[in-house]
C-alpha positions as CSV (number, residue, x, y, z in Angstrom):
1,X,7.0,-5.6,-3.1
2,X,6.8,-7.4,-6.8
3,X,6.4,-10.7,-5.4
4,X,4.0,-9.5,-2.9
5,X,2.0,-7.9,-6.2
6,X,2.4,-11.4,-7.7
7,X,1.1,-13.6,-4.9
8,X,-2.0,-11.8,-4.1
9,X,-2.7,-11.4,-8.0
10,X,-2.4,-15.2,-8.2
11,X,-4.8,-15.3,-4.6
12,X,-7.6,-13.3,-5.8
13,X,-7.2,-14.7,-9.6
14,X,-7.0,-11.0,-10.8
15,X,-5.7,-12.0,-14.1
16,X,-5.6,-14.9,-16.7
17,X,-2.0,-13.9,-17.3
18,X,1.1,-13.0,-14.8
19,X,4.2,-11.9,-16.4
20,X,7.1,-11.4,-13.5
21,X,9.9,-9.0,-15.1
22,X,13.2,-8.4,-12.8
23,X,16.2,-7.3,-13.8
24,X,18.1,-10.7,-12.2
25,X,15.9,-13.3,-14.6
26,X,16.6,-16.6,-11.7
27,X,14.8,-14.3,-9.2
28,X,12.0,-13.1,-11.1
29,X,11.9,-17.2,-12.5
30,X,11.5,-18.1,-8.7
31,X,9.3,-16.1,-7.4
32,X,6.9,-17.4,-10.8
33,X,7.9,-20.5,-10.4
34,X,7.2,-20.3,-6.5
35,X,4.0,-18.8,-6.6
36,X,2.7,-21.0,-9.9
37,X,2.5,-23.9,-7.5
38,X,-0.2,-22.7,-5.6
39,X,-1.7,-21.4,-8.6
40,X,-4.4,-23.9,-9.2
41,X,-5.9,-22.6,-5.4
42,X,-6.7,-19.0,-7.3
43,X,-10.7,-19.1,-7.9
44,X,-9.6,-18.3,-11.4
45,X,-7.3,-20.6,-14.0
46,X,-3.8,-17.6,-13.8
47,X,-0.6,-18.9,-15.6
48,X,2.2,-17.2,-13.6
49,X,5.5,-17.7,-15.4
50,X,8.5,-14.8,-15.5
51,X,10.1,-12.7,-18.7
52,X,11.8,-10.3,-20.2
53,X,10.3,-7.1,-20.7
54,X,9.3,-7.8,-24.8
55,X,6.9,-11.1,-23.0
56,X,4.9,-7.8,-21.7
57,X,3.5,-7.5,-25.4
58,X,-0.5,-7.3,-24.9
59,X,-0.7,-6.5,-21.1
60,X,-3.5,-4.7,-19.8
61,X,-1.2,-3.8,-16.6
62,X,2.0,-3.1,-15.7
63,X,2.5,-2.7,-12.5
64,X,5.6,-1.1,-11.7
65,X,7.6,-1.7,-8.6
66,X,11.3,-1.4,-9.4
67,X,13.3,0.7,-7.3
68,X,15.0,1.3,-3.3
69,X,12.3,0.8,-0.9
70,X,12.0,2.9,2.2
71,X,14.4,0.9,4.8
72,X,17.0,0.9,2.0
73,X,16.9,4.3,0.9
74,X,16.8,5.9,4.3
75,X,12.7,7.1,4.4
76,X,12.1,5.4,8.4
77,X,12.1,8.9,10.1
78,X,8.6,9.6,11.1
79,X,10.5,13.0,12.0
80,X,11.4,14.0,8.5
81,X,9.1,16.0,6.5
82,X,10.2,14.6,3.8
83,X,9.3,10.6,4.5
84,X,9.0,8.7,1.2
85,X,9.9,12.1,-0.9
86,X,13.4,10.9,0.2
87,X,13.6,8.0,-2.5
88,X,12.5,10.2,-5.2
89,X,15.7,11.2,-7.0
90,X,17.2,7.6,-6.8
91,X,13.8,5.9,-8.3
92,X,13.4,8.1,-10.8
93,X,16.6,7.4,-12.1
94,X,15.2,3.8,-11.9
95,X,11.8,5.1,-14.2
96,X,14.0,6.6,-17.1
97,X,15.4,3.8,-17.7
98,X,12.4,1.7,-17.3
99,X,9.3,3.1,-18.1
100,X,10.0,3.8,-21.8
101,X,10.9,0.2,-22.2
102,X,7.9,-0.7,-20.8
103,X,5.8,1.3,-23.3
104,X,7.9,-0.3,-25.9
105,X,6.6,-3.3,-25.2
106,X,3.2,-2.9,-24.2
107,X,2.1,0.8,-25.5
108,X,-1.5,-0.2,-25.2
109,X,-1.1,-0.9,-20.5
110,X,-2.2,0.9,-17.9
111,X,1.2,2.0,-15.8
112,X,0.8,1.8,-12.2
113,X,3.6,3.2,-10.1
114,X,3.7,1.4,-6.9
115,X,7.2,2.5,-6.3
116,X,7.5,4.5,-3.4
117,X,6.9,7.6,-3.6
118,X,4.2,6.7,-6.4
119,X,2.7,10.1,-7.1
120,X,5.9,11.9,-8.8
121,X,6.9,8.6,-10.2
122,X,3.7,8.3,-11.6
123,X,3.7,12.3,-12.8
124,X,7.5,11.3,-14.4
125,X,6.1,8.1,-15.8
126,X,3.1,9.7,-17.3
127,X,5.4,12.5,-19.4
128,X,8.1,9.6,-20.4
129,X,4.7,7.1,-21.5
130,X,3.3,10.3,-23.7
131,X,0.1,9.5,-22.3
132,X,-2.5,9.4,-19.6
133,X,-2.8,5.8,-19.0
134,X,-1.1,6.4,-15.8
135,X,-2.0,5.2,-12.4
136,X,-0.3,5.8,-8.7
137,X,-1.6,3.7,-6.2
138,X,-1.6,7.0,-4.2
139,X,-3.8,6.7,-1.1
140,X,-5.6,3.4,-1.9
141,X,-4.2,1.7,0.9
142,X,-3.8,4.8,3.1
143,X,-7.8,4.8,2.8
144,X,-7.8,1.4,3.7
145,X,-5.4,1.7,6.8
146,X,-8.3,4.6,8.2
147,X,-11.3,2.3,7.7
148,X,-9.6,-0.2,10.1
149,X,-8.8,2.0,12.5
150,X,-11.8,3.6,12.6
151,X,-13.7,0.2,12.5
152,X,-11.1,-0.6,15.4
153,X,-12.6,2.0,17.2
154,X,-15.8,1.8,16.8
155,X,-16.3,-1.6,17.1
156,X,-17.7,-2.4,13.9
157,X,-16.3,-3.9,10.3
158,X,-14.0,-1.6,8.3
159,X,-16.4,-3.0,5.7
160,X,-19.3,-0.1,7.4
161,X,-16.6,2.1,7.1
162,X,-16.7,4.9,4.4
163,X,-13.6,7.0,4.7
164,X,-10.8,8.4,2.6
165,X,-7.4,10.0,2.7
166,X,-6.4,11.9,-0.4
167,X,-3.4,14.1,-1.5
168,X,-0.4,12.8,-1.6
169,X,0.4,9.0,-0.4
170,X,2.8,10.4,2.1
171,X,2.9,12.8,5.2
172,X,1.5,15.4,2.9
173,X,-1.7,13.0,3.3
174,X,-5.3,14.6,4.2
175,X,-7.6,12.4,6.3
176,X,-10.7,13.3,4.9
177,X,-12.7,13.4,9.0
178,X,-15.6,15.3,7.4
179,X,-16.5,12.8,5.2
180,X,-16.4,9.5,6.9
181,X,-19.1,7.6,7.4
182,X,-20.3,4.4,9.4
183,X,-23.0,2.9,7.9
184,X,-24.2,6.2,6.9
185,X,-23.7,7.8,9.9
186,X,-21.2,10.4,10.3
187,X,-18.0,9.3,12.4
188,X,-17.9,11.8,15.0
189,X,-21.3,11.3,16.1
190,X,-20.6,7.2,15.8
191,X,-17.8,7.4,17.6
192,X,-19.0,9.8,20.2
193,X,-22.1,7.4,21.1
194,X,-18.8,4.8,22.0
195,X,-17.9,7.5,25.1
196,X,-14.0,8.1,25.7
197,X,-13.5,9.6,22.1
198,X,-10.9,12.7,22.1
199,X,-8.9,15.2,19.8
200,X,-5.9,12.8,22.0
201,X,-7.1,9.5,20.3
202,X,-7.7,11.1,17.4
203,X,-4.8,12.6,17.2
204,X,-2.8,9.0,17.7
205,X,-5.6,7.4,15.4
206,X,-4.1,9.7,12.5
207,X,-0.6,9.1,13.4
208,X,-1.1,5.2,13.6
209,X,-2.3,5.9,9.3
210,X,0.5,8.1,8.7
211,X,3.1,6.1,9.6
212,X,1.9,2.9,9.3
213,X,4.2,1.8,6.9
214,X,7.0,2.5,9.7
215,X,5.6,0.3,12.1
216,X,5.4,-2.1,9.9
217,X,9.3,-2.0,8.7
218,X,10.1,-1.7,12.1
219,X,8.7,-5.3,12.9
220,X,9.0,-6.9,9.5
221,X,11.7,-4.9,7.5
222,X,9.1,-4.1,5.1
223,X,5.7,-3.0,3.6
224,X,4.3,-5.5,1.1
225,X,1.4,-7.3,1.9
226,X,-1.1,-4.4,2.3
227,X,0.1,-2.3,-0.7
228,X,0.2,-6.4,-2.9
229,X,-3.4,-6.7,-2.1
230,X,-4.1,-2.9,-2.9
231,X,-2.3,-3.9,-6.9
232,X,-4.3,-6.5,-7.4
233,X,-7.7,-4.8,-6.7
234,X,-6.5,-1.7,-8.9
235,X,-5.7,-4.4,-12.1
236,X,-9.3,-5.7,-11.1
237,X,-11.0,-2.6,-12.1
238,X,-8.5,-1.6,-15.0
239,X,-8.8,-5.4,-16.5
240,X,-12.7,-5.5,-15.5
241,X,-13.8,-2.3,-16.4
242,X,-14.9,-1.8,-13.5
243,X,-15.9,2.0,-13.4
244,X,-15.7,1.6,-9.4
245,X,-14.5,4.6,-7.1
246,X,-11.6,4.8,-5.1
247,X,-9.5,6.8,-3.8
248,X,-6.2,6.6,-6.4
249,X,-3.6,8.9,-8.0
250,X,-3.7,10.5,-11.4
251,X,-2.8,13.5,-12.9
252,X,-5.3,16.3,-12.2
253,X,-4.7,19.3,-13.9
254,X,-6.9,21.7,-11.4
255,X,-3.8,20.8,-8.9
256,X,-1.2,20.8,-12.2
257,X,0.4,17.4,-10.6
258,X,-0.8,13.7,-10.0
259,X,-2.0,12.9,-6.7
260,X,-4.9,11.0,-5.0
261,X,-8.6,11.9,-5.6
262,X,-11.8,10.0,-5.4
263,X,-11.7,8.4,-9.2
264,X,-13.3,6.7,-11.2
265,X,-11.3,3.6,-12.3
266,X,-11.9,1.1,-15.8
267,X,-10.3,0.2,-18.9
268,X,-8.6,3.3,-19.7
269,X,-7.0,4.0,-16.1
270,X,-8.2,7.0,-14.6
271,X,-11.4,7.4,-16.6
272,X,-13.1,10.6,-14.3
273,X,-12.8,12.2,-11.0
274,X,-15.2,13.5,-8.2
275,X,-14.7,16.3,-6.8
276,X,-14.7,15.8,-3.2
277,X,-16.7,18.2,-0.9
278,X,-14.5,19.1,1.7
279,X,-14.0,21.1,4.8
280,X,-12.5,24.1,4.9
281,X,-9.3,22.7,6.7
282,X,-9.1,20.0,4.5
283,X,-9.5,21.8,1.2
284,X,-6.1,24.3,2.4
285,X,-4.2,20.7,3.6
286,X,-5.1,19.1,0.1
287,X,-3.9,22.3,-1.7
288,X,-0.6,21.9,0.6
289,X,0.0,18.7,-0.1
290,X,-0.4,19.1,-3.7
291,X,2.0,21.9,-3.7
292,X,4.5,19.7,-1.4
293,X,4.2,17.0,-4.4
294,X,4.9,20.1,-7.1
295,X,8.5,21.2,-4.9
296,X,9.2,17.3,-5.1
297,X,9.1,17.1,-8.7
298,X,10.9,20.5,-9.9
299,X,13.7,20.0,-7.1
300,X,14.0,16.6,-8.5
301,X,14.5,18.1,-12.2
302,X,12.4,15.6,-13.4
303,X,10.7,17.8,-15.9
């Protein structure tokens, strides 16, 4: 997942500056090293090069993907309720040890937990950081997984496609139906003018989002491009300023826990969130979700 983060930094040209940290230095030096040479292709000049934790000093980002991923830690079961809540215990172990090094070294970052799951690592990360320059990247690509298949079936570009998944990146999820738009027009009626559309395909439409990180492990062993291009966008708008809104994870003390609202993303991290205007079903499975991400993090004992 790191070198996926590092690639499509060094593609887009999302930063003047690419440190690669990991804890083997002759990995994290080839994967710089790797990625340097196809540097000069980045619409931007980037100088990719790896080191230790202290060569953090001054970064406006850390994004932090240490950690078991799902196929390693046992999270493949699109059975289990618990799905990437499984890893929890093992990466946080991996956070305490990190994270406070990491605010050592560069107290004035943004954190981004991309480890999965990112919302209670991000919740742990935040209380170890003592502050609130925390980011998960919660349901960014979650969002972006339900514009293309809406777009699929619609016919149009997931580019016309307004439509978000909030709560918790993880089965918890919420697809926000109520909201989503194409080209203005609400989805359900977009959708219906297509003919064939069904509570069956929608049904399977919101399975293919909710385990679409499965699917993808069971082809390709892992989940890393998607999520890679989803890091670099969010160290766009911290490193930018962007002010743009996106779906992302922070803490939100209405819910008491970090998970994924619509938010408004610049310097700072998490700089103000929207309130979403929901329906009534999906106001009582945000709620849920929130309080699935609460058990996580007190059965974890990561208080």
């Amino acid at each position: 997942m790191g070198a996926a983060c590092v690639l499509a930094l060094a593609a887009r040209g999302s930063a003047r500056e690419i440190v690669v940290v990991n804890r083997t230095r002759a990995r994290a030096r080839a994967v710089a090293e790797d990625v340097r040479y196809g540097a000069p292709l980045s619409p931007r000049a980037v100088d990719v090069r790896d080191g230790e934790l202290e060569e953090l000093a001054g970064a406006g980002v850390v994004l932090v993907t240490a950690g078991v991923n799902e196929r390693a830690g046992g999270a493949t079961d699109r059975a289990d309720p618990k799905g990437r809540l499984r890893l929890l215990a093992t990466n946080a172990d991996v956070y305490r040890e990190l994270v406070p090094r990491i605010v050592e070294a560069a107290p004035g970052a943004v954190l981004v937990a991309v480890t999965d799951p990112p919302d209670p690592l991000a919740e742990l990360a935040r209380r170890l950081a003592g502050h609130e320059h925390v980011l998960s990247t919660g349901t960014f690509l979650d969002s972006l997984r339900f514009r293309v298949h809406l777009a699929a079936a619609a016919g149009v570009r997931p580019a016309d496609v307004e439509a978000q998944v909030l709560g918790e990146h993880g089965t918890s999820e919420v697809l926000v139906w109520s909201g989503a738009r194409i080209a203005g027009v609400p989805v359900a009626d977009a959708l219906a003018a297509r003919g064939g559309w069904s509570d069956a395909r929608r049904a399977g439409l919101e399975r293919a989002v909710r385990f679409a990180n499965i699917a993808i492990i069971e082809g390709n062993g892992a989940s890393v491009y998607g999520i890679g291009l989803v890091c670099a966008r969010i160290a766009e708008l911290v490193l930018g300023d962007e002010k743009a809104a996106v779906p992302i994870g922070s803490f939100v003390p209405s819910f008491g826990v970090t998970l994924s609202l619509p938010t408004v993303v610049g310097r700072g991290g998490a700089e103000r969130i929207l309130p979403p205007r929901l329906a009534p079903d999906e106001e009582r499975a945000l709620h849920e979700s929130a309080e699935t991400l609460r058990r996580a993090f007190a059965s974890a004992a990561l208080h």
